[in-house]
C-alpha positions as MATLAB code, in Angstrom:
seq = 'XXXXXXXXXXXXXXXXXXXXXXXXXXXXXXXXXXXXXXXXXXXXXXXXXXXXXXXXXXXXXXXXXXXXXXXXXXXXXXXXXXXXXXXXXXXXXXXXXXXXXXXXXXXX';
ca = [
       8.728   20.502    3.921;
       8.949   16.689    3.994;
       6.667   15.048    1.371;
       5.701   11.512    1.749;
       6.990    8.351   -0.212;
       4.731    6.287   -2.463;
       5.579    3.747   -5.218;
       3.261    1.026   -7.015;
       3.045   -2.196   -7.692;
       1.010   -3.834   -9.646;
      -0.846   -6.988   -9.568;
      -2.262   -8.301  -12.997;
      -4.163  -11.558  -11.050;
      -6.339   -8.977   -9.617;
      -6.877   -7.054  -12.311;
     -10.669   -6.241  -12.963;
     -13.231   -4.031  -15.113;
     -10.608   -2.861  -17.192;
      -9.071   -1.702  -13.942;
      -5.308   -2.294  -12.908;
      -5.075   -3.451   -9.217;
      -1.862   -2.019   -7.957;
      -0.608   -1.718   -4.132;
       0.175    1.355   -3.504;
       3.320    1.642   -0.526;
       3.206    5.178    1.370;
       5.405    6.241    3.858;
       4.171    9.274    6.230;
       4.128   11.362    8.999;
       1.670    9.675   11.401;
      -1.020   11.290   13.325;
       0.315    9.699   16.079;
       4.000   11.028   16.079;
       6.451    9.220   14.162;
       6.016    7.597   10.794;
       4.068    5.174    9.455;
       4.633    2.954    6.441;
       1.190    1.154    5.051;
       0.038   -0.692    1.474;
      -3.346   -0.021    0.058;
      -4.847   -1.634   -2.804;
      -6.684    0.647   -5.607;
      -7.622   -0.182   -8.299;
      -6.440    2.318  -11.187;
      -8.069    3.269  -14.895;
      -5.347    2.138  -17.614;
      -4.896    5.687  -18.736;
      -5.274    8.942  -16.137;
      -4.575    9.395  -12.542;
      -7.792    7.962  -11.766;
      -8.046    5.130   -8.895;
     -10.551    3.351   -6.627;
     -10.478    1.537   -3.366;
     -13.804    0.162   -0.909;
     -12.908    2.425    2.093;
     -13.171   -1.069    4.384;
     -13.669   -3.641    1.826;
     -10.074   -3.654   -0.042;
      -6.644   -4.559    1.370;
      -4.828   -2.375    3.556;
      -2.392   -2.620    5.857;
       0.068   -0.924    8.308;
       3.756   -2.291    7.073;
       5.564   -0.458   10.008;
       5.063    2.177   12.546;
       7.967    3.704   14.345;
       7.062    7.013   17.362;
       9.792    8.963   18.301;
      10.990    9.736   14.342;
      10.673   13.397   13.558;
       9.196   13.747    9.761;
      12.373   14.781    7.813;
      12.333   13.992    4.270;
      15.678   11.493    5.167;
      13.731    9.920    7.790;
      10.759    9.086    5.207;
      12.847    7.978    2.772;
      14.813    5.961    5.149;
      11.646    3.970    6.309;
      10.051    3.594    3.509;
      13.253    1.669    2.230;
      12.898   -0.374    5.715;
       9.201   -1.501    5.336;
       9.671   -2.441    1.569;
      12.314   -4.316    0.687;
      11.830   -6.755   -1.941;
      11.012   -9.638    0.013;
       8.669   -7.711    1.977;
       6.653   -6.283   -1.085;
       6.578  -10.348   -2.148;
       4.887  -11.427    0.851;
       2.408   -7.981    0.820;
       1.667   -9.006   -2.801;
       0.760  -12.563   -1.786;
      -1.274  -11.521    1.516;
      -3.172   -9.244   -0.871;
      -3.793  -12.005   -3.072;
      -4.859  -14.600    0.024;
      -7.225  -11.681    0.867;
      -9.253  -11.170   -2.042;
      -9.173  -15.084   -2.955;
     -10.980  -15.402    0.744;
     -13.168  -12.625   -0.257;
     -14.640  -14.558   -3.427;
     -15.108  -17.471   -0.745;
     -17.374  -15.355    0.967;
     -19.536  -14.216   -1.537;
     -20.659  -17.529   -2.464;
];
């Protein structure tokens, strides 16, 4: 059975309450059909597998959505390596950053 792809990266500008902000890419069968490849910010504990993330208030985003892929464990790894490339996990790390710089806007 396929298993889905994740990595990390982290962010140390967002980094808060002695919390590590890290995006976390994941590549998955959707519930749609085909497979989807999103980023999720969470914010992790700096020891332990412990992480949270504001169900609607942190950044998340669908990277790339493809129907018609069947779930293999070649096709996950295969577009997982599409939707981040380096460049592309640049630009995610900088749209996260826009986002949470126009959240502290807000709150004023």
């Amino acid at each position: 059975m396929a298993t889905r792809a994740s990595e990390y990266y982290y962010i140390p500008e967002l980094d808060k309450d002695g919390k590590r902000a890290r995006l976390e890419a994941m590549t998955d069968t959707s519930s749609r059909g085909g497979l989807s490849s999103s980023v999720q910010m969470q914010f992790a504990d700096q020891t332990g597998p412990n992480f949270t993330f504001e169900m609607c208030g942190d950044f998340r985003k669908i990277v790339l959505s493809t129907k018609n892929l069947r779930g293999t464990q070649k096709a996950i790894n295969t577009h997982h390596s599409m939707a981040f490339t380096p460049e592309s996990v640049q630009a995610l790390k900088a749209e996260a950053l826009a986002f949470y710089a126009a959240k502290a806007v807000d709150r004023r």
